[in-house]
C-alpha positions as CSV (number, residue, x, y, z in Angstrom):
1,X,-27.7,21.1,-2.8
2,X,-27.7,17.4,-1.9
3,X,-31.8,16.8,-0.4
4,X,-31.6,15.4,3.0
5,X,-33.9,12.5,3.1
6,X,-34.2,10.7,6.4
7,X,-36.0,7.1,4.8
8,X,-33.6,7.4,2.6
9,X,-30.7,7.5,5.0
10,X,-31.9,4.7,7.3
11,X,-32.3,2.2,4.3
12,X,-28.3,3.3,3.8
13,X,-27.4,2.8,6.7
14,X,-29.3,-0.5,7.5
15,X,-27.6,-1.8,3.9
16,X,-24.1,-0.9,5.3
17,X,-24.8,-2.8,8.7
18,X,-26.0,-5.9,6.8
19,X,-23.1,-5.9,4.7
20,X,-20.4,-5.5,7.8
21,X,-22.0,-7.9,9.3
22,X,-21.9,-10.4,6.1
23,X,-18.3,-9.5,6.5
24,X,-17.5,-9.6,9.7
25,X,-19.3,-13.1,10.7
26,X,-17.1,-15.5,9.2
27,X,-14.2,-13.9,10.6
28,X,-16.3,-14.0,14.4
29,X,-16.8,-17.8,13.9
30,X,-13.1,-18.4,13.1
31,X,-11.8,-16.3,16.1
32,X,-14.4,-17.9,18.4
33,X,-13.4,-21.2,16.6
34,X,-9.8,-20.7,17.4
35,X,-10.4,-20.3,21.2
36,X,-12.1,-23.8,21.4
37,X,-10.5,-27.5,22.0
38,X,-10.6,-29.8,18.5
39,X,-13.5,-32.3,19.9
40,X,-15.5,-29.1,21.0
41,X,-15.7,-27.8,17.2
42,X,-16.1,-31.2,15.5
43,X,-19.0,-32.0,17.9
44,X,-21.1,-28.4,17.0
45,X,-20.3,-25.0,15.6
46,X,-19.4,-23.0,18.6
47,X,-21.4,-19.4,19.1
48,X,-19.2,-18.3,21.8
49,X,-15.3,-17.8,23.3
50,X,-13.5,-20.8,24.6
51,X,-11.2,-21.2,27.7
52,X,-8.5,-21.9,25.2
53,X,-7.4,-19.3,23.5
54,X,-3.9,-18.5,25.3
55,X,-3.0,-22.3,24.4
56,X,-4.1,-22.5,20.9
57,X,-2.1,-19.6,19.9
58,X,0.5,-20.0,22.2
59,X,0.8,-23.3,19.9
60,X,0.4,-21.8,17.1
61,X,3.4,-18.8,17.5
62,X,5.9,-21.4,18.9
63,X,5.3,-25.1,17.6
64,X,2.8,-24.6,14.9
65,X,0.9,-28.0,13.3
66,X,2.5,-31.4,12.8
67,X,1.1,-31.2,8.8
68,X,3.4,-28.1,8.3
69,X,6.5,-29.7,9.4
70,X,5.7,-28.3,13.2
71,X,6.5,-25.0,11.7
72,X,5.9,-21.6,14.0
73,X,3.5,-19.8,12.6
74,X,5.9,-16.8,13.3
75,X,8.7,-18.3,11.5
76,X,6.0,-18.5,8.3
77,X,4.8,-14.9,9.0
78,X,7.9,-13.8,8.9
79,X,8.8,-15.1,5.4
80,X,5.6,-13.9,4.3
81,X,6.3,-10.0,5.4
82,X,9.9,-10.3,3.8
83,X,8.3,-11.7,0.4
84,X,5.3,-9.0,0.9
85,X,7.8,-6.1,1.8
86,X,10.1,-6.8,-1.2
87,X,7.7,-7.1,-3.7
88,X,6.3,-3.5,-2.2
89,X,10.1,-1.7,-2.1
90,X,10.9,-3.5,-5.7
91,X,7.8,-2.9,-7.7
92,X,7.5,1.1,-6.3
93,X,11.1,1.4,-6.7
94,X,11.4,0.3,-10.4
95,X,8.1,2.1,-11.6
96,X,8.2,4.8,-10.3
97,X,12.2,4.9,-12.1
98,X,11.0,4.2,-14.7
99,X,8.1,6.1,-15.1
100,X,10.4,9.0,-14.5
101,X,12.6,7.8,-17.6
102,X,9.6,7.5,-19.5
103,X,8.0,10.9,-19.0
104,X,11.1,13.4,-18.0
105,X,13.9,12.0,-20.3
106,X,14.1,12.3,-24.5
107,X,15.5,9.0,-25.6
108,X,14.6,7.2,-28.6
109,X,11.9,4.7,-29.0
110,X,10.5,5.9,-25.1
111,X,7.0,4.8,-25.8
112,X,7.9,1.9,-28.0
113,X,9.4,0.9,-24.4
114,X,6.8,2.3,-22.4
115,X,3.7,-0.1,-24.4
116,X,6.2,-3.1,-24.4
117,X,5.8,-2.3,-20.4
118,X,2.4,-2.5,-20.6
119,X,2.0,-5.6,-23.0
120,X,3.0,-7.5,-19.9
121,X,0.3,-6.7,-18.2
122,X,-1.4,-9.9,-20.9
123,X,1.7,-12.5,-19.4
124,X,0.9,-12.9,-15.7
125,X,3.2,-15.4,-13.4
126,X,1.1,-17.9,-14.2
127,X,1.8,-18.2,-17.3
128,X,5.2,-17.5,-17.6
129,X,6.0,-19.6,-14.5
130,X,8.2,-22.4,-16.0
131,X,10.5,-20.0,-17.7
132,X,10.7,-17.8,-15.0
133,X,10.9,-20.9,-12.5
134,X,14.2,-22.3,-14.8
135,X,16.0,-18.8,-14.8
136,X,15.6,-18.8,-10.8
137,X,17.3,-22.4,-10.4
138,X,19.7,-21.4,-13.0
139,X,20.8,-18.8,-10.2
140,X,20.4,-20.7,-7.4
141,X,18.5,-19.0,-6.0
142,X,15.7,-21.8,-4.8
143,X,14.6,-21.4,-1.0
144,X,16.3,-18.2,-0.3
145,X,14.3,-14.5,-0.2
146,X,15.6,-13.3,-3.3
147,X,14.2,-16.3,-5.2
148,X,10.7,-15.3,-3.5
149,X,11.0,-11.3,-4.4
150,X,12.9,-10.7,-7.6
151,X,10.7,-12.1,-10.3
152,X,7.7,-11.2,-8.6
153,X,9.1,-6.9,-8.4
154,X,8.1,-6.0,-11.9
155,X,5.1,-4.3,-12.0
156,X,3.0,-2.3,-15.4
157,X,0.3,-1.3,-14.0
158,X,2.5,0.8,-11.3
159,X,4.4,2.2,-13.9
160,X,1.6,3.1,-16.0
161,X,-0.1,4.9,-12.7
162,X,3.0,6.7,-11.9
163,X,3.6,7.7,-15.8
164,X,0.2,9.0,-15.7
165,X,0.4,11.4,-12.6
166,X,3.9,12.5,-13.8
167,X,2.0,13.8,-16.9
168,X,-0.1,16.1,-14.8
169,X,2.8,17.7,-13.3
170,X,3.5,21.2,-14.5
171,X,6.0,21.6,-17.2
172,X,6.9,25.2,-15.6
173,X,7.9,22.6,-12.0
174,X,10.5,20.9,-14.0
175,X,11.6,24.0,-15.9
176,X,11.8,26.0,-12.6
177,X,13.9,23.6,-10.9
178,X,16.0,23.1,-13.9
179,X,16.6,27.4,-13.7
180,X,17.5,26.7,-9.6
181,X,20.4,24.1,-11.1
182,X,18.4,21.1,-9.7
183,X,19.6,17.8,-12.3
184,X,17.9,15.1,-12.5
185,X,18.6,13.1,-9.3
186,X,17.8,16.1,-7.3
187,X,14.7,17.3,-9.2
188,X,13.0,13.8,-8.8
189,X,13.9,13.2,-4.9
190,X,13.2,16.8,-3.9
191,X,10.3,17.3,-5.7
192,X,8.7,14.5,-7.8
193,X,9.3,12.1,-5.1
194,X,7.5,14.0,-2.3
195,X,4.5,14.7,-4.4
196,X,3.9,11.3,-5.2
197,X,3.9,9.7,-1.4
198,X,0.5,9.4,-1.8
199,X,0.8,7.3,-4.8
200,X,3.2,5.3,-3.4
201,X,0.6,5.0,0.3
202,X,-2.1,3.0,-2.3
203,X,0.4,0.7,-4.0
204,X,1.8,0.0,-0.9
205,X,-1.3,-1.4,0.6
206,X,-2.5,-2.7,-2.6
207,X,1.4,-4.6,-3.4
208,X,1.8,-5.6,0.2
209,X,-1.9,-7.7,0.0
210,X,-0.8,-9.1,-2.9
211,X,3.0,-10.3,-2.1
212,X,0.9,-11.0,1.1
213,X,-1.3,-13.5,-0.9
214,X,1.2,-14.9,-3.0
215,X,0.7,-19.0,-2.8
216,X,1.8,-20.4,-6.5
217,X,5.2,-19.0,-6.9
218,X,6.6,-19.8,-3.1
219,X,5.1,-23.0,-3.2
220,X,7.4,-23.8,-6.7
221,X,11.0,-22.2,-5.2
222,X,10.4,-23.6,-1.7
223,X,11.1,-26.9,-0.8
224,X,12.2,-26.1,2.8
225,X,10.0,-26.0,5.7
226,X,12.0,-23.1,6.7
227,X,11.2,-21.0,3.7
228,X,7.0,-21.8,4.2
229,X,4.9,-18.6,3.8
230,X,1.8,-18.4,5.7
231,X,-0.5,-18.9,2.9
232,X,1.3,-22.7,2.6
233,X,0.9,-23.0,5.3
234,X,-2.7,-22.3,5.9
235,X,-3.4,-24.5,2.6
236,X,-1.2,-27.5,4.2
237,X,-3.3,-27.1,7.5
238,X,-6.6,-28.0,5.3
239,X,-5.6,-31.3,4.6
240,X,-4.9,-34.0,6.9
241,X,-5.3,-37.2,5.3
242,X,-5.1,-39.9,8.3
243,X,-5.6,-37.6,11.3
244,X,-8.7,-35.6,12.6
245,X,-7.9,-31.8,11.1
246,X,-7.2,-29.5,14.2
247,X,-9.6,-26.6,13.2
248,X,-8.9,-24.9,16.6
249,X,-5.2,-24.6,15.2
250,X,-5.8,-23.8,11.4
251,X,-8.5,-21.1,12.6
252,X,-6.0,-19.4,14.7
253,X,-3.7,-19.4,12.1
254,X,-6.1,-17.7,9.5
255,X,-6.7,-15.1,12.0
256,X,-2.9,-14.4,12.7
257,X,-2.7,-14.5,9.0
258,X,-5.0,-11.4,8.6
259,X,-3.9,-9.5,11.5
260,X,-0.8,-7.4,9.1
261,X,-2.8,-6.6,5.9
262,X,-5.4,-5.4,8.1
263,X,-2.6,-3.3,10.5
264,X,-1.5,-1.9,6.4
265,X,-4.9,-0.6,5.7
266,X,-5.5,0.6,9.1
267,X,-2.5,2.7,9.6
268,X,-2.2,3.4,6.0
269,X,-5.9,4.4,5.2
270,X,-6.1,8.3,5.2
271,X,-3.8,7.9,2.6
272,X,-4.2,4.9,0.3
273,X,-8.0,6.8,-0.1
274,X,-6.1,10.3,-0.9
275,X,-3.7,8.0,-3.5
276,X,-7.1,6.7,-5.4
277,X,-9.1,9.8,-5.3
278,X,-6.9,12.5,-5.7
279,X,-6.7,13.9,-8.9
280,X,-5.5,16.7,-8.9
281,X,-1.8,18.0,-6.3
Protein backbone atom coordinates (compact mmCIF):
# COMPACT_ATOMS: atom_id res chain seq x y z
CA UNK A 1 0.00 0.00 0.00
CA UNK A 2 1.57 3.13 -1.43
CA UNK A 3 1.24 6.05 1.81
CA UNK A 4 -0.60 8.99 0.61
CA UNK A 5 1.30 11.96 1.65
CA UNK A 6 -0.10 15.30 0.65
CA UNK A 7 3.52 17.63 1.30
CA UNK A 8 4.83 15.13 -0.40
CA UNK A 9 2.57 15.31 -3.43
CA UNK A 10 2.68 19.19 -3.74
CA UNK A 11 6.54 19.28 -3.85
CA UNK A 12 5.81 16.69 -6.98
CA UNK A 13 3.79 18.41 -8.49
CA UNK A 14 5.40 21.97 -8.02
CA UNK A 15 8.81 20.04 -9.45
CA UNK A 16 6.77 18.90 -12.66
CA UNK A 17 5.37 22.54 -13.26
CA UNK A 18 8.96 24.04 -12.92
CA UNK A 19 10.28 21.66 -15.28
CA UNK A 20 7.29 22.25 -18.06
CA UNK A 21 7.75 25.41 -17.74
CA UNK A 22 11.79 25.15 -18.15
CA UNK A 23 10.59 23.37 -21.24
CA UNK A 24 8.06 25.10 -22.60
CA UNK A 25 9.54 28.84 -22.31
CA UNK A 26 12.02 28.75 -24.98
CA UNK A 27 9.63 27.36 -27.23
CA UNK A 28 6.91 30.54 -26.03
CA UNK A 29 9.68 33.07 -26.84
CA UNK A 30 10.38 31.60 -30.35
CA UNK A 31 6.53 31.48 -31.23
CA UNK A 32 5.96 34.94 -29.83
CA UNK A 33 9.36 35.78 -31.65
CA UNK A 34 8.06 34.53 -34.94
CA UNK A 35 4.87 36.79 -34.89
CA UNK A 36 7.08 39.95 -34.57
CA UNK A 37 8.72 42.29 -37.49
CA UNK A 38 12.87 41.88 -37.70
CA UNK A 39 13.59 45.61 -36.15
CA UNK A 40 10.99 44.69 -33.33
CA UNK A 41 13.13 41.64 -32.08
CA UNK A 42 16.64 43.17 -32.63
CA UNK A 43 15.56 46.34 -30.64
CA UNK A 44 14.27 44.05 -27.29
CA UNK A 45 13.15 40.53 -26.58
CA UNK A 46 9.48 40.59 -27.10
CA UNK A 47 7.16 39.11 -24.05
CA UNK A 48 4.09 39.13 -26.17
CA UNK A 49 2.18 38.17 -29.75
CA UNK A 50 2.84 40.29 -32.75
CA UNK A 51 0.42 41.59 -35.53
CA UNK A 52 2.57 39.54 -37.84
CA UNK A 53 2.18 36.26 -37.59
CA UNK A 54 -0.13 35.44 -40.77
CA UNK A 55 2.84 37.26 -42.90
CA UNK A 56 5.78 35.73 -41.41
CA UNK A 57 4.56 32.27 -41.99
CA UNK A 58 2.77 32.99 -44.88
CA UNK A 59 6.52 33.79 -45.93
CA UNK A 60 7.91 31.17 -44.58
CA UNK A 61 5.44 28.20 -46.31
CA UNK A 62 5.67 29.91 -49.77
CA UNK A 63 9.01 31.98 -50.38
CA UNK A 64 11.04 30.89 -47.43
CA UNK A 65 14.59 33.04 -46.73
CA UNK A 66 16.96 34.52 -49.36
CA UNK A 67 20.06 32.55 -47.28
CA UNK A 68 18.34 29.13 -48.16
CA UNK A 69 18.12 29.70 -51.80
CA UNK A 70 14.38 31.31 -51.14
CA UNK A 71 13.43 27.79 -50.52
CA UNK A 72 9.64 27.07 -49.10
CA UNK A 73 9.85 25.92 -46.02
CA UNK A 74 7.20 23.26 -47.24
CA UNK A 75 9.25 22.14 -49.98
CA UNK A 76 12.15 21.44 -47.09
CA UNK A 77 9.51 19.76 -44.80
CA UNK A 78 8.59 17.73 -47.19
CA UNK A 79 12.04 16.20 -47.91
CA UNK A 80 12.47 15.96 -44.42
CA UNK A 81 9.15 13.64 -43.85
CA UNK A 82 10.15 11.46 -46.97
CA UNK A 83 13.90 11.05 -45.49
CA UNK A 84 12.12 10.58 -41.75
CA UNK A 85 9.45 8.13 -43.19
CA UNK A 86 11.92 5.97 -45.10
CA UNK A 87 14.36 5.59 -42.60
CA UNK A 88 11.14 4.51 -40.18
CA UNK A 89 9.52 1.84 -43.02
CA UNK A 90 13.36 0.57 -43.88
CA UNK A 91 14.87 0.20 -40.43
CA UNK A 92 11.35 -1.61 -38.99
CA UNK A 93 11.11 -3.49 -42.04
CA UNK A 94 14.66 -5.03 -42.17
CA UNK A 95 14.78 -5.73 -38.25
CA UNK A 96 12.11 -6.93 -37.59
CA UNK A 97 13.08 -9.58 -40.93
CA UNK A 98 15.70 -10.20 -39.63
CA UNK A 99 15.07 -10.71 -36.27
CA UNK A 100 12.55 -13.23 -37.41
CA UNK A 101 15.46 -15.12 -39.35
CA UNK A 102 17.52 -14.91 -36.44
CA UNK A 103 15.17 -16.37 -33.79
CA UNK A 104 12.58 -18.69 -35.93
CA UNK A 105 14.92 -20.17 -38.61
CA UNK A 106 17.99 -23.01 -37.97
CA UNK A 107 20.69 -21.85 -40.27
CA UNK A 108 24.27 -22.05 -39.61
CA UNK A 109 26.37 -19.51 -37.94
CA UNK A 110 22.74 -17.49 -36.90
CA UNK A 111 24.33 -15.79 -33.94
CA UNK A 112 27.72 -15.46 -35.51
CA UNK A 113 25.46 -13.14 -37.81
CA UNK A 114 23.26 -11.88 -35.29
CA UNK A 115 26.63 -10.29 -32.93
CA UNK A 116 28.19 -9.04 -36.33
CA UNK A 117 24.62 -7.10 -36.31
CA UNK A 118 25.30 -5.80 -33.20
CA UNK A 119 29.08 -4.86 -33.65
CA UNK A 120 27.72 -2.06 -35.80
CA UNK A 121 26.20 -0.56 -33.27
CA UNK A 122 30.45 0.63 -32.43
CA UNK A 123 30.59 2.19 -36.44
CA UNK A 124 27.98 5.09 -36.45
CA UNK A 125 27.49 7.26 -39.81
CA UNK A 126 29.83 9.35 -38.70
CA UNK A 127 32.40 7.48 -38.95
CA UNK A 128 31.87 5.39 -41.78
CA UNK A 129 30.62 8.46 -43.81
CA UNK A 130 33.35 8.67 -46.56
CA UNK A 131 32.91 5.12 -47.59
CA UNK A 132 29.41 5.15 -47.34
CA UNK A 133 29.32 8.71 -49.10
CA UNK A 134 31.68 6.98 -52.17
CA UNK A 135 29.29 3.88 -52.62
CA UNK A 136 26.24 6.43 -52.92
CA UNK A 137 27.97 8.55 -55.79
CA UNK A 138 29.17 5.39 -57.20
CA UNK A 139 25.17 4.79 -57.79
CA UNK A 140 24.28 7.92 -58.53
CA UNK A 141 22.30 8.38 -56.37
CA UNK A 142 23.39 12.09 -55.07
CA UNK A 143 20.28 14.53 -54.56
CA UNK A 144 17.61 12.07 -54.99
CA UNK A 145 15.43 10.34 -51.91
CA UNK A 146 16.97 7.07 -52.14
CA UNK A 147 20.53 8.60 -51.66
CA UNK A 148 18.92 10.24 -48.26
CA UNK A 149 17.13 6.79 -47.03
CA UNK A 150 19.09 3.74 -48.03
CA UNK A 151 22.21 3.93 -46.03
CA UNK A 152 20.70 5.50 -43.21
CA UNK A 153 17.78 2.09 -42.97
CA UNK A 154 20.04 -0.31 -41.19
CA UNK A 155 19.36 -0.40 -37.83
CA UNK A 156 21.00 -3.00 -34.60
CA UNK A 157 19.63 -1.80 -31.97
CA UNK A 158 15.94 -2.52 -33.65
CA UNK A 159 16.88 -5.78 -34.45
CA UNK A 160 18.29 -6.68 -31.26
CA UNK A 161 14.78 -5.19 -29.58
CA UNK A 162 12.75 -7.26 -31.91
CA UNK A 163 15.10 -10.51 -31.44
CA UNK A 164 14.58 -9.98 -27.84
CA UNK A 165 10.69 -9.97 -27.70
CA UNK A 166 10.58 -12.72 -30.26
CA UNK A 167 12.39 -14.75 -27.59
CA UNK A 168 9.59 -14.34 -25.19
CA UNK A 169 7.04 -15.70 -27.50
CA UNK A 170 5.83 -19.13 -26.58
CA UNK A 171 7.34 -21.97 -28.30
CA UNK A 172 3.85 -23.84 -28.14
CA UNK A 173 2.55 -20.30 -30.53
CA UNK A 174 4.90 -21.28 -33.23
CA UNK A 175 4.37 -25.02 -32.82
CA UNK A 176 0.53 -24.51 -32.79
CA UNK A 177 0.48 -22.61 -35.89
CA UNK A 178 2.89 -24.94 -37.54
CA UNK A 179 0.03 -28.00 -36.49
CA UNK A 180 -2.85 -25.36 -38.30
CA UNK A 181 -0.42 -25.63 -41.61
CA UNK A 182 0.50 -21.88 -41.15
CA UNK A 183 4.49 -21.58 -43.06
CA UNK A 184 6.43 -19.20 -42.38
CA UNK A 185 5.11 -16.14 -44.31
CA UNK A 186 1.84 -16.77 -42.82
CA UNK A 187 2.90 -17.49 -39.18
CA UNK A 188 4.92 -14.21 -38.95
CA UNK A 189 2.11 -11.73 -40.71
CA UNK A 190 -0.81 -13.38 -38.87
CA UNK A 191 0.64 -13.71 -35.76
CA UNK A 192 4.19 -12.36 -34.91
CA UNK A 193 3.45 -9.27 -36.79
CA UNK A 194 0.22 -8.26 -34.88
CA UNK A 195 1.77 -8.86 -31.57
CA UNK A 196 4.55 -6.75 -32.15
CA UNK A 197 2.57 -3.28 -33.31
CA UNK A 198 3.44 -2.05 -30.24
CA UNK A 199 7.05 -2.45 -30.79
CA UNK A 200 6.89 -1.17 -33.99
CA UNK A 201 4.53 2.23 -32.34
CA UNK A 202 8.05 3.05 -30.13
CA UNK A 203 10.48 2.74 -32.96
CA UNK A 204 8.40 4.56 -34.97
CA UNK A 205 8.40 7.64 -32.96
CA UNK A 206 11.84 7.12 -31.77
CA UNK A 207 13.24 6.39 -35.86
CA UNK A 208 10.96 9.18 -37.29
CA UNK A 209 12.80 11.92 -34.55
CA UNK A 210 15.88 10.72 -35.63
CA UNK A 211 15.47 10.58 -39.67
CA UNK A 212 13.69 13.80 -38.56
CA UNK A 213 16.96 15.21 -37.03
CA UNK A 214 19.30 13.96 -39.57
CA UNK A 215 21.64 17.14 -40.64
CA UNK A 216 25.33 15.43 -41.55
CA UNK A 217 24.35 12.94 -44.05
CA UNK A 218 21.77 15.30 -46.29
CA UNK A 219 24.01 18.03 -46.07
CA UNK A 220 26.92 15.58 -47.83
CA UNK A 221 24.45 13.93 -50.79
CA UNK A 222 22.61 17.24 -51.34
CA UNK A 223 23.83 19.84 -53.35
CA UNK A 224 20.47 21.05 -54.70
CA UNK A 225 18.35 23.58 -53.10
CA UNK A 226 15.60 21.37 -54.00
CA UNK A 227 16.70 18.43 -52.00
CA UNK A 228 17.27 20.91 -48.53
CA UNK A 229 15.80 19.22 -45.40
CA UNK A 230 14.57 21.37 -42.78
CA UNK A 231 17.26 20.96 -40.39
CA UNK A 232 19.65 22.77 -43.36
CA UNK A 233 17.77 24.79 -43.58
CA UNK A 234 17.25 26.03 -40.12
CA UNK A 235 21.32 25.80 -39.74
CA UNK A 236 21.66 28.01 -43.09
CA UNK A 237 19.03 30.52 -41.55
CA UNK A 238 21.60 31.11 -38.51
CA UNK A 239 24.15 32.66 -40.51
CA UNK A 240 23.92 35.57 -42.50
CA UNK A 241 27.18 37.02 -43.02
CA UNK A 242 26.47 40.64 -44.72
CA UNK A 243 22.81 41.09 -43.89
CA UNK A 244 20.80 41.61 -40.57
CA UNK A 245 19.54 37.73 -39.67
CA UNK A 246 15.64 37.76 -40.00
CA UNK A 247 14.94 36.04 -36.55
CA UNK A 248 11.14 36.66 -37.09
CA UNK A 249 11.61 34.15 -40.20
CA UNK A 250 14.24 31.55 -38.69
CA UNK A 251 11.91 31.38 -35.47
CA UNK A 252 8.93 30.57 -37.46
CA UNK A 253 10.76 28.08 -39.20
CA UNK A 254 12.01 26.24 -35.95
CA UNK A 255 8.44 26.17 -34.79
CA UNK A 256 7.11 24.69 -38.17
CA UNK A 257 10.01 22.39 -37.81
CA UNK A 258 8.67 20.90 -34.49
CA UNK A 259 5.20 20.88 -35.27
CA UNK A 260 5.41 16.75 -36.97
CA UNK A 261 7.63 15.09 -34.33
CA UNK A 262 5.40 16.52 -31.81
CA UNK A 263 1.96 15.45 -34.09
CA UNK A 264 4.19 11.54 -33.90
CA UNK A 265 4.33 11.56 -30.16
CA UNK A 266 0.95 13.02 -29.74
CA UNK A 267 -1.08 10.64 -31.80
CA UNK A 268 1.29 7.85 -31.28
CA UNK A 269 1.69 8.09 -27.36
CA UNK A 270 -0.71 5.46 -25.79
CA UNK A 271 1.39 3.27 -27.61
CA UNK A 272 5.05 4.22 -27.91
CA UNK A 273 4.64 4.04 -23.69
CA UNK A 274 2.87 0.41 -24.07
CA UNK A 275 6.09 -0.46 -26.61
CA UNK A 276 8.69 0.60 -23.66
CA UNK A 277 6.94 -0.69 -20.76
CA UNK A 278 5.38 -3.79 -21.73
CA UNK A 279 6.96 -6.66 -20.86
CA UNK A 280 5.14 -9.13 -20.92
CA UNK A 281 1.91 -9.84 -24.31
Amino acid sequence: MIENRPTLNALTHVTLVIGIVIVIFPIYIAFVASTHEARDILMTVQGWFGTNFIENYSTVLEKGKASTGSISVALMMWNSLVMALGIVVGKISISILSAYAIVYFRFPFRMFFFWMIFVTLMLPVEVRILPTYEVVANLGLLNTYPGLVLPLIASATATFLFRQFFLTIPDELAEAARVDGAGPFRFFFDILLPLSRTNIAALFVILFIYGWNQYLWPLLVTTEQNMTTIVMGIQAMLYVPDDINEWNITMATAILAMLPPVLIIIVMQRQFVKGLVETEK
